[in-house]
Biopython code that builds the backbone (N, CA, C, O; Angstrom):
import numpy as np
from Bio.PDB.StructureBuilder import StructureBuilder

atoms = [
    (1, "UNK", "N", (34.517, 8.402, 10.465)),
    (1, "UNK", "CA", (33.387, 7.517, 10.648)),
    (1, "UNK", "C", (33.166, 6.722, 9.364)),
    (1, "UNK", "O", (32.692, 7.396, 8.449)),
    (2, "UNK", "N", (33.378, 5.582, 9.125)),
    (2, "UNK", "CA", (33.030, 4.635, 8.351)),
    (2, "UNK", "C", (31.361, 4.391, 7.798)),
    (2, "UNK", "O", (30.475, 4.472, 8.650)),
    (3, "UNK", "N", (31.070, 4.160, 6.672)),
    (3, "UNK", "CA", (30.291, 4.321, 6.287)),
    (3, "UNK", "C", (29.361, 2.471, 6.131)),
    (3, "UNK", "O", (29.914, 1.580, 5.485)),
    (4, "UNK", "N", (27.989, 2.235, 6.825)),
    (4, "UNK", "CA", (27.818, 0.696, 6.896)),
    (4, "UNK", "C", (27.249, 0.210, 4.930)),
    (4, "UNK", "O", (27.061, 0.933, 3.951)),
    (5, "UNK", "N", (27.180, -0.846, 5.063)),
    (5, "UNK", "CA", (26.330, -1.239, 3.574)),
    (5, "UNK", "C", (24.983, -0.570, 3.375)),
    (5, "UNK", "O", (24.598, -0.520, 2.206)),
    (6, "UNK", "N", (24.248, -0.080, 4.247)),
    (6, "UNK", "CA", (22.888, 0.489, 4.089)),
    (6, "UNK", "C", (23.544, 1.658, 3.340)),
    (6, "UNK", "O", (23.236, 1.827, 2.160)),
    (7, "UNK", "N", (24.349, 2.408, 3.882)),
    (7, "UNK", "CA", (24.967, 4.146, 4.202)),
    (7, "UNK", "C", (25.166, 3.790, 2.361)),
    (7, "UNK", "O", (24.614, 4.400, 1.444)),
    (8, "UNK", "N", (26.180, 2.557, 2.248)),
    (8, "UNK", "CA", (26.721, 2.757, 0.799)),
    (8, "UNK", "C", (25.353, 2.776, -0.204)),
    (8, "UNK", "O", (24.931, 3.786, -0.768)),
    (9, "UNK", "N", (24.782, 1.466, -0.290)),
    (9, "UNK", "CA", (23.320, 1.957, -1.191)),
    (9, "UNK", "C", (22.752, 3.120, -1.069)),
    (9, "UNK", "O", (22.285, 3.770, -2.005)),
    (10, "UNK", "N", (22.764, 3.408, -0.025)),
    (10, "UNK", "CA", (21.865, 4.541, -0.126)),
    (10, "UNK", "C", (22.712, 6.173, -0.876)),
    (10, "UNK", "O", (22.385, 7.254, -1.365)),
    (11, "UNK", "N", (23.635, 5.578, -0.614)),
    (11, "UNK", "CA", (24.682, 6.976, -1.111)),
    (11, "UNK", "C", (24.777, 6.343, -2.956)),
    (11, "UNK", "O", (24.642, 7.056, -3.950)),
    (12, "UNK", "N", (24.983, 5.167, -2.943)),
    (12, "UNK", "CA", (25.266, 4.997, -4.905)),
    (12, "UNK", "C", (23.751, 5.203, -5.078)),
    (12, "UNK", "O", (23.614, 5.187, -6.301)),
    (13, "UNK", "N", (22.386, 5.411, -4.459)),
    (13, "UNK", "CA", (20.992, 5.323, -5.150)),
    (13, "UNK", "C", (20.990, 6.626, -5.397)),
    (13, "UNK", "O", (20.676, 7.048, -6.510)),
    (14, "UNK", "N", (21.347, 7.449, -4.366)),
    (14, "UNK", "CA", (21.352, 9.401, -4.226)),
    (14, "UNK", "C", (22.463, 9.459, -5.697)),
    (14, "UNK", "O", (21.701, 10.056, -6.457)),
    (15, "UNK", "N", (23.369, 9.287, -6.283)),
    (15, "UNK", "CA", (24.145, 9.152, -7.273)),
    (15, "UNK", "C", (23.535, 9.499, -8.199)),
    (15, "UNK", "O", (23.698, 10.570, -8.784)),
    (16, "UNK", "N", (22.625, 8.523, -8.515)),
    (16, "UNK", "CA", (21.834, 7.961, -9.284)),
    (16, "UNK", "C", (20.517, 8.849, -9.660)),
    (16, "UNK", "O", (20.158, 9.598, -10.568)),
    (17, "UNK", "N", (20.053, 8.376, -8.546)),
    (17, "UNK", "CA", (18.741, 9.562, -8.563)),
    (17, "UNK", "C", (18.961, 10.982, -8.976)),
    (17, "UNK", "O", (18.104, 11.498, -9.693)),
    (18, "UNK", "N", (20.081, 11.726, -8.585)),
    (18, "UNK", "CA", (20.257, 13.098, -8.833)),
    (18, "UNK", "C", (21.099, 13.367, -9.858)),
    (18, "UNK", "O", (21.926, 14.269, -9.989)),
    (19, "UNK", "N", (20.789, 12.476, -10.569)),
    (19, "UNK", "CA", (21.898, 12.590, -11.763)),
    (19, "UNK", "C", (21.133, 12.797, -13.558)),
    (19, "UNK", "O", (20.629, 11.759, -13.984)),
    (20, "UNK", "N", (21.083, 13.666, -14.226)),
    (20, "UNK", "CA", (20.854, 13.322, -15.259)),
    (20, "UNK", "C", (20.787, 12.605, -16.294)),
    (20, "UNK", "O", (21.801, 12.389, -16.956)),
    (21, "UNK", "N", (18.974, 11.843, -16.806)),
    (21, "UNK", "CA", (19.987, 10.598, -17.816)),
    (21, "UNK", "C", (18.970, 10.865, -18.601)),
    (21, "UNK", "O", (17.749, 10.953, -18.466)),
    (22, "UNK", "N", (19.943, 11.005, -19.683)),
    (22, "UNK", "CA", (19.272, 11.606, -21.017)),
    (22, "UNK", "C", (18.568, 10.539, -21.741)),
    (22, "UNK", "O", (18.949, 9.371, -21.652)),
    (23, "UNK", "N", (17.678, 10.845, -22.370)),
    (23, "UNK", "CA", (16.910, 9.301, -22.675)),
    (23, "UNK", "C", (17.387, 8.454, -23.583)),
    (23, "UNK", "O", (17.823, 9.054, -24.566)),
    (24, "UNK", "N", (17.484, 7.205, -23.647)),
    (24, "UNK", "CA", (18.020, 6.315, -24.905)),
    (24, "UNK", "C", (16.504, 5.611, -25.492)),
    (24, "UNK", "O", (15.364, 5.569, -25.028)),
    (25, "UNK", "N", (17.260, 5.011, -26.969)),
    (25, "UNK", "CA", (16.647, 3.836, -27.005)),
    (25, "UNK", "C", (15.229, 4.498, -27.309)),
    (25, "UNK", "O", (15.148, 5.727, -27.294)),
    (26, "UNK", "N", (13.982, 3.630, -27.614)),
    (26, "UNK", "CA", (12.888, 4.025, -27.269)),
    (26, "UNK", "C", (12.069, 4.650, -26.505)),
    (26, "UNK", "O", (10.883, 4.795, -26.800)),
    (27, "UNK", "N", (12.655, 5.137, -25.327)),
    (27, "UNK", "CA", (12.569, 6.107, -23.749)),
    (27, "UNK", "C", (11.328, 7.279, -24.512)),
    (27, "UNK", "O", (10.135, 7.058, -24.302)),
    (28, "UNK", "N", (11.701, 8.339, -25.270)),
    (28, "UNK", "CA", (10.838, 8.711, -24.974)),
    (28, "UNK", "C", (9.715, 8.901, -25.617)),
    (28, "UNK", "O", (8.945, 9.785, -25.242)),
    (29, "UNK", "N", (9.341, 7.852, -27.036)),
    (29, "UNK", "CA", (8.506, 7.308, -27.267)),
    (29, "UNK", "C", (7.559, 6.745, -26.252)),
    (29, "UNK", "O", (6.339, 6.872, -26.354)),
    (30, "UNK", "N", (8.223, 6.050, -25.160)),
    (30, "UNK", "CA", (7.425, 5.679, -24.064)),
    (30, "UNK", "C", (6.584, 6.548, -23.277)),
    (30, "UNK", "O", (5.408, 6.496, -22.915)),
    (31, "UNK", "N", (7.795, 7.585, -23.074)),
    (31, "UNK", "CA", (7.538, 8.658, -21.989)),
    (31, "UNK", "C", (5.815, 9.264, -22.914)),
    (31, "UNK", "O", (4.645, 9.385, -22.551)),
    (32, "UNK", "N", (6.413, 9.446, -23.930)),
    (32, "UNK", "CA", (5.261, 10.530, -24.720)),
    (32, "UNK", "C", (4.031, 9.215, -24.904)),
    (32, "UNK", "O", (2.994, 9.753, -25.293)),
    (33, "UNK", "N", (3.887, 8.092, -24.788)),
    (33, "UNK", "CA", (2.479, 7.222, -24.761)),
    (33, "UNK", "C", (1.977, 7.294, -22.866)),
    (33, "UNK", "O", (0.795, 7.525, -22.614)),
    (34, "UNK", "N", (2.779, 7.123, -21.934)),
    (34, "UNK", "CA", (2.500, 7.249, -20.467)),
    (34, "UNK", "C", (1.721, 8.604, -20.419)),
    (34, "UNK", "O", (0.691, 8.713, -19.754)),
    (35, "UNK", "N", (2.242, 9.619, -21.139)),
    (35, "UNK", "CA", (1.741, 10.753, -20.831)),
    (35, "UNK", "C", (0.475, 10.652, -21.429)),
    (35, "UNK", "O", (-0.440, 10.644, -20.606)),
    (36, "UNK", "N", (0.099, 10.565, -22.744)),
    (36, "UNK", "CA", (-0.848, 10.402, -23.554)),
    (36, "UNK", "C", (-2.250, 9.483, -23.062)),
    (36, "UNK", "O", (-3.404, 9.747, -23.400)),
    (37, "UNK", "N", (-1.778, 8.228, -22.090)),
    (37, "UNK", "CA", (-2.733, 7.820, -21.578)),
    (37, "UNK", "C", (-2.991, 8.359, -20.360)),
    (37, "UNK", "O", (-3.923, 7.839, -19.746)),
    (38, "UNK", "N", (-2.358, 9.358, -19.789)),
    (38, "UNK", "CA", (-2.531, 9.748, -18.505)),
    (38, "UNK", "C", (-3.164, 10.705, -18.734)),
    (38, "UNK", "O", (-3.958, 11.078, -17.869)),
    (39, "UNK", "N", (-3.036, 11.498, -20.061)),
    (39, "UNK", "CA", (-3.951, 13.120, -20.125)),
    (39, "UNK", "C", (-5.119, 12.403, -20.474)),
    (39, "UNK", "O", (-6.096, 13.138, -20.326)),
    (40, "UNK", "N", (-5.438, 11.235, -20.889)),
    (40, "UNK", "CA", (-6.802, 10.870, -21.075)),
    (40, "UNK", "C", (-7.293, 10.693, -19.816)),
    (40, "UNK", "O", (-7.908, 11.520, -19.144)),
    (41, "UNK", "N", (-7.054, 9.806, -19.588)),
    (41, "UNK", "CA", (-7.566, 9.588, -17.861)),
    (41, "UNK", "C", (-7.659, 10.374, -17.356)),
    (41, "UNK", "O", (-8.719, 10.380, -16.731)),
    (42, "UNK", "N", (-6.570, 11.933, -17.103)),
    (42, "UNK", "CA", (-7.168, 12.645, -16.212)),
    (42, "UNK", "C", (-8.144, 13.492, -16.723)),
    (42, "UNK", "O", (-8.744, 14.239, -15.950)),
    (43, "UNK", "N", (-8.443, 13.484, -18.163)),
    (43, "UNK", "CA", (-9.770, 14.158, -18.811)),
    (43, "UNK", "C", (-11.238, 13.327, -18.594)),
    (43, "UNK", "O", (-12.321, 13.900, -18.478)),
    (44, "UNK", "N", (-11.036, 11.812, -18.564)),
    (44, "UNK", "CA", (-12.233, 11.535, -17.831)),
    (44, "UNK", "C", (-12.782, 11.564, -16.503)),
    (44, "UNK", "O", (-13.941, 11.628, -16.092)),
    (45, "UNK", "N", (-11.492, 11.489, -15.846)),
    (45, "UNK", "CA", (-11.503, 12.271, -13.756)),
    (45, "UNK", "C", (-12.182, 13.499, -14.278)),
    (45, "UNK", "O", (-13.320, 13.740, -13.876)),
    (46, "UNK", "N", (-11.710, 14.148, -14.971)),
    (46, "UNK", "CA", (-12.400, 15.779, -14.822)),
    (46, "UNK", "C", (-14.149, 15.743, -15.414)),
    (46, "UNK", "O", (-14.955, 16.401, -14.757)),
    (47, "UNK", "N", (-14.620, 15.014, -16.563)),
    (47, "UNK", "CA", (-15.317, 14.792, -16.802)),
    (47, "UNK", "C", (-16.494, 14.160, -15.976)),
    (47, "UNK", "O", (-17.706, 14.339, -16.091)),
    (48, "UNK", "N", (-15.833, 13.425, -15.171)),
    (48, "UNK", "CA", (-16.540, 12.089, -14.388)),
    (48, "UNK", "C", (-16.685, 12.775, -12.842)),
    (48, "UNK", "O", (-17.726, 12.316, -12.372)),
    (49, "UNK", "N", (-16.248, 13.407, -12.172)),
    (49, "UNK", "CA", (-16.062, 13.886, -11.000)),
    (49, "UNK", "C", (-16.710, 15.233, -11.117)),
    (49, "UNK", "O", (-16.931, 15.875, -12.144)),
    (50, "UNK", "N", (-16.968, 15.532, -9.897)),
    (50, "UNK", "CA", (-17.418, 16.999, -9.485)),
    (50, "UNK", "C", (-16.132, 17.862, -8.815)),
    (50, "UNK", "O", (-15.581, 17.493, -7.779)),
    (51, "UNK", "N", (-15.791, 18.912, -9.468)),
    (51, "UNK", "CA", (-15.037, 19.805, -8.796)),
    (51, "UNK", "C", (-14.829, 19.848, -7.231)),
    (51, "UNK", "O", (-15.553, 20.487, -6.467)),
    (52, "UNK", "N", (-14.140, 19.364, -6.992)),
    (52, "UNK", "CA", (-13.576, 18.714, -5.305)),
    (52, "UNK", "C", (-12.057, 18.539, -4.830)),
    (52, "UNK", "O", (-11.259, 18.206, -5.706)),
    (53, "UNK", "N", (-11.816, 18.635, -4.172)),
    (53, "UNK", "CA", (-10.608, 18.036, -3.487)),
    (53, "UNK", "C", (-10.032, 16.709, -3.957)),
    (53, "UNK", "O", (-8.923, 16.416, -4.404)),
    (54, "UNK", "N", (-11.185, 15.961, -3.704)),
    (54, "UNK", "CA", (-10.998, 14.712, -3.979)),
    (54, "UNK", "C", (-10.343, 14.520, -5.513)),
    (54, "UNK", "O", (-9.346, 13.818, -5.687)),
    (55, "UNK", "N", (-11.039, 15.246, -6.631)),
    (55, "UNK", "CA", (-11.095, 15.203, -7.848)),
    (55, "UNK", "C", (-9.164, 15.574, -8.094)),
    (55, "UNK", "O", (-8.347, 14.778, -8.557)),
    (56, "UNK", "N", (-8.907, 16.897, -7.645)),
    (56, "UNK", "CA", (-7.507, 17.650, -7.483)),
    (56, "UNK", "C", (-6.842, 16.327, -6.966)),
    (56, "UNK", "O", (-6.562, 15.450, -7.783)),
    (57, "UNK", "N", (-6.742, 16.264, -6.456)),
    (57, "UNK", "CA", (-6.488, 15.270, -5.423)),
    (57, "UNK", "C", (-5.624, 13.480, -6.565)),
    (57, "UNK", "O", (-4.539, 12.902, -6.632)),
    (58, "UNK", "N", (-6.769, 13.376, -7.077)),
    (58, "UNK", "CA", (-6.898, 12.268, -7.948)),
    (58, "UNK", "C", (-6.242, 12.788, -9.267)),
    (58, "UNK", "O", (-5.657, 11.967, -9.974)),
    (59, "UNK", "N", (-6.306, 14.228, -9.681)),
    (59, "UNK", "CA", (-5.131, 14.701, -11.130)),
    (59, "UNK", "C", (-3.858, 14.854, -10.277)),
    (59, "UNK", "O", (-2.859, 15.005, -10.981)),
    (60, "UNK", "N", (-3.587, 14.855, -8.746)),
    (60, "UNK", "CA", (-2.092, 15.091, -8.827)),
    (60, "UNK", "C", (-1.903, 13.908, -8.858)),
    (60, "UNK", "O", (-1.147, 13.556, -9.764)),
    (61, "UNK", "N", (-2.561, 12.582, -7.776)),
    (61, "UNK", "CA", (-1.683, 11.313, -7.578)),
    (61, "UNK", "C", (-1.517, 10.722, -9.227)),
    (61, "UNK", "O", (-0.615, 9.891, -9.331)),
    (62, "UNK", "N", (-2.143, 10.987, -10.311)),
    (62, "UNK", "CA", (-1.651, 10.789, -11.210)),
    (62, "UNK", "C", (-1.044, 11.366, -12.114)),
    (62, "UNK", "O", (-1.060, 11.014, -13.294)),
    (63, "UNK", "N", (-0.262, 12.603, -11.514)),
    (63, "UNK", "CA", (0.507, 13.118, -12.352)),
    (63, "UNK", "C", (1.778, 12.685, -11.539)),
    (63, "UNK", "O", (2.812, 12.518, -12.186)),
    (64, "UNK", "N", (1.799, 12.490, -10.189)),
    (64, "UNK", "CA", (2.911, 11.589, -9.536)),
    (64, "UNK", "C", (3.465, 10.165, -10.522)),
    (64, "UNK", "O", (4.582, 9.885, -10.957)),
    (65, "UNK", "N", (2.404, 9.600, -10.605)),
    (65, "UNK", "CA", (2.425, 8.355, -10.845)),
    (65, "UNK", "C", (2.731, 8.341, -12.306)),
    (65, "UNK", "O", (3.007, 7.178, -12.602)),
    (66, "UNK", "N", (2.804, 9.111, -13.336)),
    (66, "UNK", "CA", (3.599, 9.642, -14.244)),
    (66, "UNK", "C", (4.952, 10.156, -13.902)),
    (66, "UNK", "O", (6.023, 9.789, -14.385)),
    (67, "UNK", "N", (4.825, 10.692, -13.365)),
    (67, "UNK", "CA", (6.692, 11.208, -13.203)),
    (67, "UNK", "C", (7.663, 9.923, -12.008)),
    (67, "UNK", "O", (8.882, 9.755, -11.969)),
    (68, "UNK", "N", (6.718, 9.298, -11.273)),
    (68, "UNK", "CA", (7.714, 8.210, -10.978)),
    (68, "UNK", "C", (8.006, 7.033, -12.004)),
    (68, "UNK", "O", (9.110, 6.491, -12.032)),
    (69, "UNK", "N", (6.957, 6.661, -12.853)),
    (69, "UNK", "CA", (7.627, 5.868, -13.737)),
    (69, "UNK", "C", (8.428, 6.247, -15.037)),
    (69, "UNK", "O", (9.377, 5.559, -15.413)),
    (70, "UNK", "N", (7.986, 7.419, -15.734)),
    (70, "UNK", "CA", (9.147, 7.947, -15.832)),
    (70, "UNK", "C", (10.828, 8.344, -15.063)),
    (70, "UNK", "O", (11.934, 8.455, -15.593)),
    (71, "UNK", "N", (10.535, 8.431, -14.110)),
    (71, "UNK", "CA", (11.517, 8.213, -13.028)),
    (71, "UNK", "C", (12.172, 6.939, -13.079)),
    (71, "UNK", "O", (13.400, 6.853, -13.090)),
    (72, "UNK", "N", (11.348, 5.865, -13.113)),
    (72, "UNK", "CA", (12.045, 4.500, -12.922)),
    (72, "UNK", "C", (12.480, 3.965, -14.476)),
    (72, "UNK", "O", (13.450, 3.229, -14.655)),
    (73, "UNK", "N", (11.731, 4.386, -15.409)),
    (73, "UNK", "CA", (12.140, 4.220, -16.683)),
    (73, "UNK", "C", (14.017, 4.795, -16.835)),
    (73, "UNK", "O", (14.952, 3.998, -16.916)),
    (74, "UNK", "N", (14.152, 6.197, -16.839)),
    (74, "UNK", "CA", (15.180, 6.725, -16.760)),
    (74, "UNK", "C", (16.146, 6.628, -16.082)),
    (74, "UNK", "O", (17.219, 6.913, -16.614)),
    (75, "UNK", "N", (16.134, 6.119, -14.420)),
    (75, "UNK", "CA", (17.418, 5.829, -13.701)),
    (75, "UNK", "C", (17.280, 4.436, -13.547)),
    (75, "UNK", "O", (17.832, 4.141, -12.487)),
    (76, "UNK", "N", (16.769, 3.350, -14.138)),
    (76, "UNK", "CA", (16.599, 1.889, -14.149)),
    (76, "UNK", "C", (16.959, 1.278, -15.508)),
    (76, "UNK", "O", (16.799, 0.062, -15.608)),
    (77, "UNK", "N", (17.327, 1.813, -16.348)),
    (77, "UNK", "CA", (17.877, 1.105, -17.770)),
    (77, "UNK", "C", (18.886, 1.445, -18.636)),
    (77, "UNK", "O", (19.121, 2.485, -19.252)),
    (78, "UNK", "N", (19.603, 0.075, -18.556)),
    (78, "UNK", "CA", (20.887, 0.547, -19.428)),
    (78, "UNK", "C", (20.791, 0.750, -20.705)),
    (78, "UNK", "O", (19.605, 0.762, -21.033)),
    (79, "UNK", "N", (21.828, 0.991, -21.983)),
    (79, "UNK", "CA", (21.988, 1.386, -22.765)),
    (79, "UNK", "C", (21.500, -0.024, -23.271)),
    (79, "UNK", "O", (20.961, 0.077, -24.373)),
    (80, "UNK", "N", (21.521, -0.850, -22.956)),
    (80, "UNK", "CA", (21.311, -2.049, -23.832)),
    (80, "UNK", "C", (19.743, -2.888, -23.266)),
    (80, "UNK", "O", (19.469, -4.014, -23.680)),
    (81, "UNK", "N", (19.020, -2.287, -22.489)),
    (81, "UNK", "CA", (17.679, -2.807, -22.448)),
    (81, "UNK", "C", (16.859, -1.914, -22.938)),
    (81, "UNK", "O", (15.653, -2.152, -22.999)),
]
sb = StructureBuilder()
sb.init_structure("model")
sb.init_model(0)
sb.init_chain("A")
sb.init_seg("    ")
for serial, (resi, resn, name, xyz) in enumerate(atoms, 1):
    if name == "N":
        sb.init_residue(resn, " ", resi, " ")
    sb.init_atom(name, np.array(xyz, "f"), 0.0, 1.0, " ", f" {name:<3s}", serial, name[0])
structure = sb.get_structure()
């Protein structure tokens, strides 16, 4: 069974994605300021909110939203950007 152009992207993105990439460059200088503004923020969610679901809720989608751009930082840049 032959594989279509969707099948191929999607098989070189899985490559990619599951692959280790060690950080270059300024990477994790970055990584360590994303994080740094994110533990603030989620210290004023905790501050600012009442113990809730909602609150939990609002420290994971931004601990997502930390690890996908770290995510996109790491499998989105070459050695030379």
């Amino acid at each position: 069974m032959g594989h279509s152009a969707a099948d191929k992207i999607m098989l070189d993105r899985i490559g990619r994605d599951f692959t280790y990439h060690a950080p270059k460059g300024d990477q994790p200088q970055r990584y360590e300021r994303l994080r740094e503004a994110a533990k603030a923020l989620a210290e004023m969610i905790v501050m600012s909110c009442p113990d809730s679901r909602e609150r939990a809720l609002a420290i994971t989608k931004l601990e997502e939203a930390v690890m996908w751009t770290n995510a996109g930082i790491a499998r989105n840049e070459s050695e030379s950007t």
